[in-house]
N, C-alpha and C positions, 0 to 999 in steps of 0.2 A: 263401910267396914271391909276388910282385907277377907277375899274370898267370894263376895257377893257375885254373883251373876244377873247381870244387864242383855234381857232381852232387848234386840233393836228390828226394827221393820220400818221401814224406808220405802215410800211409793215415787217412783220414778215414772214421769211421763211425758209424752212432747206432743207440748200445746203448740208447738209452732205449725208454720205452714208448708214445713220441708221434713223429710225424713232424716235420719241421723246415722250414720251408717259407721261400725264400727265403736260404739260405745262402750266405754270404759269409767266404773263408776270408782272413786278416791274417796275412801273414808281415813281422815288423821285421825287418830287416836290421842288422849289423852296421854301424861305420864302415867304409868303404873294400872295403864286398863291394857289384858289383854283379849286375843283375839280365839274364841274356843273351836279347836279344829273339828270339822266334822261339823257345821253347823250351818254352810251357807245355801240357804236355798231361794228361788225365784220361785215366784206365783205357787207356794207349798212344796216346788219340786229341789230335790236335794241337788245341788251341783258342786262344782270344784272348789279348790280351795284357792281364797285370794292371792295374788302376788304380793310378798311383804316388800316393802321397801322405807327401812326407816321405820317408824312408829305410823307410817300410812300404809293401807291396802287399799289392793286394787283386783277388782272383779269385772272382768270381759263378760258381758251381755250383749252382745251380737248388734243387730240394728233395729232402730226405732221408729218404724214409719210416725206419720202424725193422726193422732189420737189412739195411741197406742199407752198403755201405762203396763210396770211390770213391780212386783212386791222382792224388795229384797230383805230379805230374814237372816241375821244372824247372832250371837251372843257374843257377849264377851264377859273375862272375868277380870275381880277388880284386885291387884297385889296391895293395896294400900286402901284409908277410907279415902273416899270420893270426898270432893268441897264444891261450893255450887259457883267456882271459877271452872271446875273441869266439863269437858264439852267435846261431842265431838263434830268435825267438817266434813262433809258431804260433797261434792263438786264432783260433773258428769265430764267427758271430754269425748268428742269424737269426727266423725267429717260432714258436714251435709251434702245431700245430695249435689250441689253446685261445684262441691270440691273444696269447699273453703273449710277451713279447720272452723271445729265450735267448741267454745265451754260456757259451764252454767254459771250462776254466780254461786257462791259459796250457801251451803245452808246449815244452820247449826243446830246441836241438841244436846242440852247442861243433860249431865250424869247425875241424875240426883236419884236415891233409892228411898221410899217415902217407909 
């Protein structure tokens, strides 16, 4: 339903065996879900507001040694009712410590309101 709000919380963490430096997480959006200002926080702490680009954002969280996880909290609101084709992508990108560029694979989460 048009107006709902969809809390999201998203646990980010690097199981690998290198650190990840310069991390930058992409959440695509949905048509007709927006993004509520003033909402994004890491590990409960309130921080900046994402880069928009297009119907994706993008939120800089700094770097990720390994066994490191970090909670990212935001809402969005919904212009239109949700169907359970809408979803949103998740995908981290950043450099590892060797230098070589890294991304994660895509991760997804249907918009459904019960």
């Amino acid at each position: 339903q048009a107006g709902t709000v969809f809390p999201i919380e998203t646990k980010i963490e690097n199981v690998g065996s290198a650190g990840v430096m310069d991390v930058a997480v992409m959440v695509t959006l949905p048509q007709g879900a927006r993004y509520a200002p003033g909402t994004s926080r890491i590990n409960h702490v309130q921080i900046g507001e994402p880069d928009a680009q297009g119907n994706a954002l993008i939120w800089k969280i700094g770097d990720m040694p390994t066994s490191v996880s970090k909670t990212l909290a935001f809402e969005l609101t919904s212009e239109r009712t949700q169907t359970e084709q809408d979803e949103i992508v998740t995908t981290l990108r950043g450099v590892m410590e060797s230098g070589q560029a890294y991304a994660s694979k895509s991760y997804r989460l249907k918009l459904l309101k019960k």
